[in-house]
C-alpha positions in Angstrom: -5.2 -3.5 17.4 -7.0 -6.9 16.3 -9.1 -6.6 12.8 -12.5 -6.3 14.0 -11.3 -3.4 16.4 -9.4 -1.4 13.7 -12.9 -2.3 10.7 -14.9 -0.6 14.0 -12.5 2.7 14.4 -12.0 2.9 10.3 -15.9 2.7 10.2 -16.3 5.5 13.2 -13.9 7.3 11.5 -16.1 7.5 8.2 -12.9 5.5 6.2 -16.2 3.7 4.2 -17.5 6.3 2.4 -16.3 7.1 -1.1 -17.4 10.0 -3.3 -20.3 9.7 -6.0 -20.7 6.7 -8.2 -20.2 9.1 -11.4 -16.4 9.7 -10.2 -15.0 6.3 -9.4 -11.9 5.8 -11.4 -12.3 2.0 -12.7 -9.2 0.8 -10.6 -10.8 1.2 -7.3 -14.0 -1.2 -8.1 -12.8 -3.9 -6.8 -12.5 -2.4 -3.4 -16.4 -1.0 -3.5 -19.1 -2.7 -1.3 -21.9 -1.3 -3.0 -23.7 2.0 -3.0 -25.8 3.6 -1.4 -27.6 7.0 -1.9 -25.6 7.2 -5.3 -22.3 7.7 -3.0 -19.7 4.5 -3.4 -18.9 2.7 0.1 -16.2 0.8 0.4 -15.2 -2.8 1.6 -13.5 -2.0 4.8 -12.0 -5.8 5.0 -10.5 -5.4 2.4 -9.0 -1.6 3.0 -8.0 -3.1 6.3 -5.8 -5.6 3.9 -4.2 -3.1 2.4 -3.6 -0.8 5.0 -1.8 -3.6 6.7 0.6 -4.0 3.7 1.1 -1.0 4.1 2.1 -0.6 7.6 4.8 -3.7 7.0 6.6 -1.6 4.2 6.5 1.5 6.5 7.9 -0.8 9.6 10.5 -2.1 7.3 11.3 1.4 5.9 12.2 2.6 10.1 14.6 -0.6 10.5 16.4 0.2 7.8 16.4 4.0 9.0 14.8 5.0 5.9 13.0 8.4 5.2 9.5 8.9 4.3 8.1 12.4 3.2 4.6 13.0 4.3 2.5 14.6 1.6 -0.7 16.3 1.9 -1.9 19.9 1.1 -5.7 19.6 1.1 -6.9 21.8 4.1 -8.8 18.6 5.9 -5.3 16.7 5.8 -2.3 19.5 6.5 -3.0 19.3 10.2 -2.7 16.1 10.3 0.2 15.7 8.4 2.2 17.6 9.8 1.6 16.7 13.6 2.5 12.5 12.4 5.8 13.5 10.5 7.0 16.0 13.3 6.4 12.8 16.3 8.5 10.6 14.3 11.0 13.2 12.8 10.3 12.9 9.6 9.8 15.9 6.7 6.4 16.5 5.7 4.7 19.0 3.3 1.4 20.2 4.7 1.1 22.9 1.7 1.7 23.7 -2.3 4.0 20.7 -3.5 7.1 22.9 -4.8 8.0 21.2 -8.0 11.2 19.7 -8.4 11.7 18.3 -4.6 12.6 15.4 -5.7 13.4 16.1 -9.5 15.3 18.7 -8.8 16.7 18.1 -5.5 20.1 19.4 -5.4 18.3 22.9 -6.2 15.9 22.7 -3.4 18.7 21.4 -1.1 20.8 24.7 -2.4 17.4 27.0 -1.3 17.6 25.1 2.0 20.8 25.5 2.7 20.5 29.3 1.9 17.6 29.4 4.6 19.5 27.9 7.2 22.3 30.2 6.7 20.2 33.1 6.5 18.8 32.1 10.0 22.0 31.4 11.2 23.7 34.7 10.7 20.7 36.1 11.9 20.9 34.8 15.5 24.5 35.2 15.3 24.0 38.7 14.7 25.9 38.9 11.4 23.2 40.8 9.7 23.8 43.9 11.7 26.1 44.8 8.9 23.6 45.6 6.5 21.0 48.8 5.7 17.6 48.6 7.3 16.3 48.6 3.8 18.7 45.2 3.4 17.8 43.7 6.7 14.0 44.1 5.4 14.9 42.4 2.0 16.6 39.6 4.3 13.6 38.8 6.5 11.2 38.9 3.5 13.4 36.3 1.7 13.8 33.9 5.1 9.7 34.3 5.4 9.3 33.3 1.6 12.0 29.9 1.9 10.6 29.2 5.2 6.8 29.0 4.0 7.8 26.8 1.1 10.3 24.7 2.8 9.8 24.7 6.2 8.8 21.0 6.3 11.4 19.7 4.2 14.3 21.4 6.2 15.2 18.0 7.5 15.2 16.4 4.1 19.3 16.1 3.5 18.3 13.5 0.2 15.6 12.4 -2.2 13.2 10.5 0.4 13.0 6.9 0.4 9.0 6.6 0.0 6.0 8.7 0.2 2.9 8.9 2.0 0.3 11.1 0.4 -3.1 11.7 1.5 -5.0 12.2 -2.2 -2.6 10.9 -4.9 -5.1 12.6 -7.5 -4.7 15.9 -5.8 -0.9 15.5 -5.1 -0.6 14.2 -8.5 2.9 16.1 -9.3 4.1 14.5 -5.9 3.2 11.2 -7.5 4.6 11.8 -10.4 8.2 13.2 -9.4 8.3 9.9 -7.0 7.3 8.0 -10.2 10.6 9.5 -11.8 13.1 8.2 -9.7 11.3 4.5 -8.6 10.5 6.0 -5.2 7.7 4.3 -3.8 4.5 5.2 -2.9 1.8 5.1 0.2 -1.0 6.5 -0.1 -5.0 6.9 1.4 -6.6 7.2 -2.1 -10.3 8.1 -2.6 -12.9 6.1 -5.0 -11.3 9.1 -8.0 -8.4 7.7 -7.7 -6.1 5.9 -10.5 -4.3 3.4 -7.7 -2.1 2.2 -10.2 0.0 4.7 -10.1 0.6 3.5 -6.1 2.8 1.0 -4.9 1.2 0.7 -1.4 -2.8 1.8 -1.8 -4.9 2.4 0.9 -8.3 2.8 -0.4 -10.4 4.9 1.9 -11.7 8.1 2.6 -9.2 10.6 1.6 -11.4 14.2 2.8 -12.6 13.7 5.8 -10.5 14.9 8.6 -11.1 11.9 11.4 -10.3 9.4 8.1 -7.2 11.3 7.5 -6.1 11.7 11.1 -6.7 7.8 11.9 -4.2 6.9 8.6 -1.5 9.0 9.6 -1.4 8.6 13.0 -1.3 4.7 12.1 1.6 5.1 9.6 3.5 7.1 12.3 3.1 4.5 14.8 3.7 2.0 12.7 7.2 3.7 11.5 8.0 4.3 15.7 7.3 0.7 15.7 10.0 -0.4 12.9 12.5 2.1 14.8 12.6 0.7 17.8 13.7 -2.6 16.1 17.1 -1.3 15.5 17.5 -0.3 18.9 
């Protein structure tokens, strides 16, 4: 997709618009048009900059057969989210960031692990054995690891990078990643402190069609790295 096509499909998807002048964090100024009806819009030339830098680190991430964990919990992006990770096999969390996925990864890996076994004896039949009062306990406890971790079932490390839709929102995320030097991508809004990001995207990070554009990009643009080690 040349540059004019992708400024035309970021500005049909509404990528432009910020939110109100009154919440612009500082660091994103420099990517602001102007504004209009007191709402910030931003420069798409120069979002379509970054979004290419972007998608270079991403490509380079697939050829080295790296793995990126999709972030984003806000209702308008989980959708979304979780359809890109899943075509390119990657873990995702569409919901509540559990604290300590990367911090505290061997526990989370240990809560895994617990859930696949728990399914695994299941379909083996190995939880015959048990009261029906036990068997209830059992499926209660593989609902409750499989709504937090369900994504992240894949995830046999700390991830390599992140891609987060709202790094203000998913500011734990950011700041667990931040911890161990992972880096970040991310579609931040005009609220957000981008320096805290290693790869920004400045766009619109609440609309749906924004959202959907970004991480369908970054998904292609990961296939695309892939197939380079082929």
């Amino acid at each position: 997709m040349d540059t004019k096509k992708t400024i035309d499909t970021m500005f049909g998807a509404g990528v432009h618009f910020g939110l109100g002048r009154s919440r612009r964090h500082p660091t994103v100024t420099p990517y602001i048009f102007g504004t209009k009806n007191s709402t910030d819009i931003f420069d798409l030339e120069k979002t379509h900059a970054l979004f290419e830098t972007a998608k270079a680190f991403v490509t380079s991430l697939a050829a080295s057969g790296k793995t990126i964990l999709f972030v984003g919990g806000k209702k308008e992006a989980s959708a979304a989210i979780k359809n890109s990770a899943q075509s390119i096999n990657m873990p995702c969390v569409e919901g509540r960031w559990i604290g300590g996925t990367i911090t505290n990864f061997t526990q989370v890996k240990k809560r895994i692990d617990r859930y696949e076994k728990l399914i695994s004896d299941r379909e083996k039949g190995e939880l015959a054995k048990y009261t029906k009062r036990e068997r209830m306990l059992i499926d209660k406890e593989i609902a409750s690891l499989e709504k937090m971790f369900i994504g992240v079932i894949s995830l046999k490390k700390q991830p390599d990078a992140l891609f987060v839709i709202d790094p203000r929102r998913e500011k734990n995320a950011i700041k667990e990643a931040a911890d161990f030097n992972i880096p970040v991508i991310a579609l931040a809004g005009s609220d957000c402190n981008i320096k805290e990001i290693t790869y920004p995207i400045i766009g619109n990070d609440s609309s749906k069609a924004s959202i959907q554009f970004f991480t369908e990009e970054i998904a292609k643009a990961y296939q695309a790295g892939k197939k380079t080690t082929v």
